[in-house]
Residue, then its C-alpha position, 0 to 999 in steps of 0.5 A: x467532507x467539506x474541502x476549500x479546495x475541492x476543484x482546485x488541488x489537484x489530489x480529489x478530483x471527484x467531489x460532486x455529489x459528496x462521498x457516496x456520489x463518488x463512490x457510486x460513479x466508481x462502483x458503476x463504471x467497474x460492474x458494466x466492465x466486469x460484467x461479462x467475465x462476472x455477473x454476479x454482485x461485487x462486495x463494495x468496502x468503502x472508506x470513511x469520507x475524511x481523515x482517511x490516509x495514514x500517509x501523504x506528501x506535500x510540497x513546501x512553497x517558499x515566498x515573501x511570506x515565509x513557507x507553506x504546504x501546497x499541492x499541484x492544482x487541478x489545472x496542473x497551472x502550478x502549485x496550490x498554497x494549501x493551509x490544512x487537508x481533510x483526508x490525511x488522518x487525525x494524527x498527521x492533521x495535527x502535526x501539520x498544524x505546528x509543525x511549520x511554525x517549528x520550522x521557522x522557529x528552529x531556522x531548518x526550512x532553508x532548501x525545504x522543498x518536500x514533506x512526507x508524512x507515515x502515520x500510524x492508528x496509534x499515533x506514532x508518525x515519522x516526518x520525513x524532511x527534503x532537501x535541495x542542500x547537504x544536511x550538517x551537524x547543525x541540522x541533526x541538533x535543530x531536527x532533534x529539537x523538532x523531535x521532542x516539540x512535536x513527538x515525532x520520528x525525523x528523516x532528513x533526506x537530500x541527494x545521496x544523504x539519508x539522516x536518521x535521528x532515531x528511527x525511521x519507522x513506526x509499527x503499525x496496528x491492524x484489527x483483522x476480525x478480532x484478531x490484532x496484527x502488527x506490523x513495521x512500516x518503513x518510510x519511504x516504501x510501499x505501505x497501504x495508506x488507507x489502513x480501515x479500507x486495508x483491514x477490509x481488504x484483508x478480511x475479504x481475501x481471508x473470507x476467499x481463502x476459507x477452506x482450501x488448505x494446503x500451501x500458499x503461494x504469494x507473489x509481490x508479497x511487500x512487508x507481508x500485509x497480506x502474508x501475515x494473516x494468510x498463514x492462518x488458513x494454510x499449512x505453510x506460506x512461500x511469498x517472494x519480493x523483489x525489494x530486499x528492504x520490504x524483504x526485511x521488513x517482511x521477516x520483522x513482521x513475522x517474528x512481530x506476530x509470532x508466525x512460524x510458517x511462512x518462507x520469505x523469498x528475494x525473488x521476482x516473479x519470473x525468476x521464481x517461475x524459474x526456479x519452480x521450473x528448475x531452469x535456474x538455480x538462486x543462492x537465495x532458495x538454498x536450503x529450501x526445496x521449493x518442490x516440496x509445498x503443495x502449492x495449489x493456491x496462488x494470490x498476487x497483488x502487482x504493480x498497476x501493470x498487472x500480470x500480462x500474457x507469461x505470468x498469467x500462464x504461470x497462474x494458470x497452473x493453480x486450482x484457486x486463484x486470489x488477485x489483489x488489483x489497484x488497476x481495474x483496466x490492467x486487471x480486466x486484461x488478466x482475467x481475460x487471459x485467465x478466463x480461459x482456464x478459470x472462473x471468477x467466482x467472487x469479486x469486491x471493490x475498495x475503496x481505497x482514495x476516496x475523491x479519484x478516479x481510483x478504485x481497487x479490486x479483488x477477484x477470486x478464481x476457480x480452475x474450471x475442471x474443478x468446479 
């Protein structure tokens, strides 16, 4: 990929050598980290080197020649007055082509200070429009315009005020080995945003969880990315959440895909480490008997903190273990934790941002004595 603004914005910061010289360097760094806890090879799913990010953010730079999109430069010395960028995907680069221009034309930048931008394969895109002022009638009537020139699905955020025009999500399509899945995406919450490298992921966790049957256990289960596609190797699926939005969506993308055997739960990890225990009791689980599910399989995808010492405990207790990590430093604490008990038997690097430091992982794990 060739960038004008490599070295200079502040989104990619790993751009020698090109994509795979990035890649390499990643793929180096994390095999001598694991190496202790797993030597054998790691499966490397790599993304396509542009147009790769179904969702992105910019900032609106306002000066005496009217706005700009900018990015926060690499020096962090301010903004970086940007034109174009070749990672977000086909759908969102050509929007952004017009929709400034619209902008101007419609008299809707005043106060503009932000652009977020959700795309799906297909072309669906919501736009998501913020603010440093209240939005009016006036507003809804020109953002309703920008609708119809542009084709897209318009959210007007400022402070304590959320305007949709007609909806605020689009419904995302994902090929996982020959099989098409669907799902609604929310703007503003947690979605993969790089959806060729998620369709990997995904394919490389069903290929882990080959065979094993029984119930499944999943935690920070989000909309159901991974859930979705799991209820086809188990019996029954328990996934817990603690946001009530991603929750909702969850249940959308269940019905969305016609699955039947998955319970979707509001519960944090610890509360319902809690309830499996029976230390408390939650409204929420009414009518559901948790002690019910063969639950001998666990898979978590946390937050870049990882587990830490009291929930990896709780993991312990599974025979087979499957971890979606964004954090190979915090992982790499985990599974030290967890090597007490288990074995890493498979692991796999994505590559989910392309030109960062970033890279994601996966680890499946075997409970010793049954080996």
């Amino acid at each position: 990929m060739q960038c004008e603004y490599f070295g200079i914005c502040g989104s990619c910061r790993d751009y020698e050598e090109g994509y795979e010289g990035q890649l390499e360097r990643k793929v180096a760094a994390v095999q001598e980290m694991f190496a202790p806890l797993f030597p054998g090879g790691i499966t490397i799913c790599p993304s396509t080197p542009e147009r790769y990010r179904s969702r992105a953010e910019f900032k609106i730079y306002h000066d005496e020649n009217g706005i700009s999109y900018a990015m926060n430069r690499h020096d962090r010395q301010g903004a970086l007055k940007i034109e174009h960028c070749s990672i977000v995907s086909a759908t969102i680069a050509s929007v952004m082509d017009k929709l400034l221009a619209h902008i101007n034309d419609l008299g809707i930048g005043h106060k503009l200070f932000g652009v977020d931008f959700l795309a799906s394969q297909e072309g669906e895109i919501t736009l998501s429009m913020l603010y440093h002022k209240a939005l009016d009638d006036e507003w809804k009537s020109n953002a309703q315009e920008l609708e119809k020139r542009l084709g897209v699905y318009v959210i007007g955020r400022s402070r304590k005020q959320k305007l949709i025009l007609s909806q605020d999500y689009i419904t995302e399509k994902l090929r996982i080995n020959d099989r098409e899945y669907r799902y609604i995406h929310i703007e503003n919450s947690f979605t993969q945003p790089n959806p060729r490298v998620n369709e990997q992921m995904i394919e490389w966790s069903l290929a882990q969880l080959e065979g094993i049957g029984g119930d499944l256990l999943e935690l920070y289960c989000g909309a159901g990315n991974f859930t979705i596609p799991f209820a086809t190797k188990f019996e029954r699926v328990l996934a817990t959440e603690i946001s009530k939005a991603s929750i909702h969506a969850a249940k959308q993308n269940m019905a969305l895909n016609g699955v039947e055997n998955i319970e979707f739960v509001r519960l944090s990890a610890e509360e319902f480490t809690q309830a499996l225990d029976g230390v408390r009791e939650f409204r929420r689980l009414e009518g559901l008997k948790v002690s019910d599910y063969r639950l001998k399989t666990l898979f978590v995808d946390p937050p870049r903190a990882g587990l830490g010492e009291e929930p990896c405990a709780f993991a312990s207790r599974f025979e087979h273990l499957l971890y979606i990590s964004c954090n190979p430093e915090t992982l790499l604490r985990d599974l030290e934790i967890l090597s007490r008990t288990h074995m890493v038997t498979a692991m796999a690097a994505f590559d989910q941002f392309p030109y960062t430091h970033h890279l994601e992982m996966g680890v499946k794990l075997t409970k010793k004595e049954t080996l």
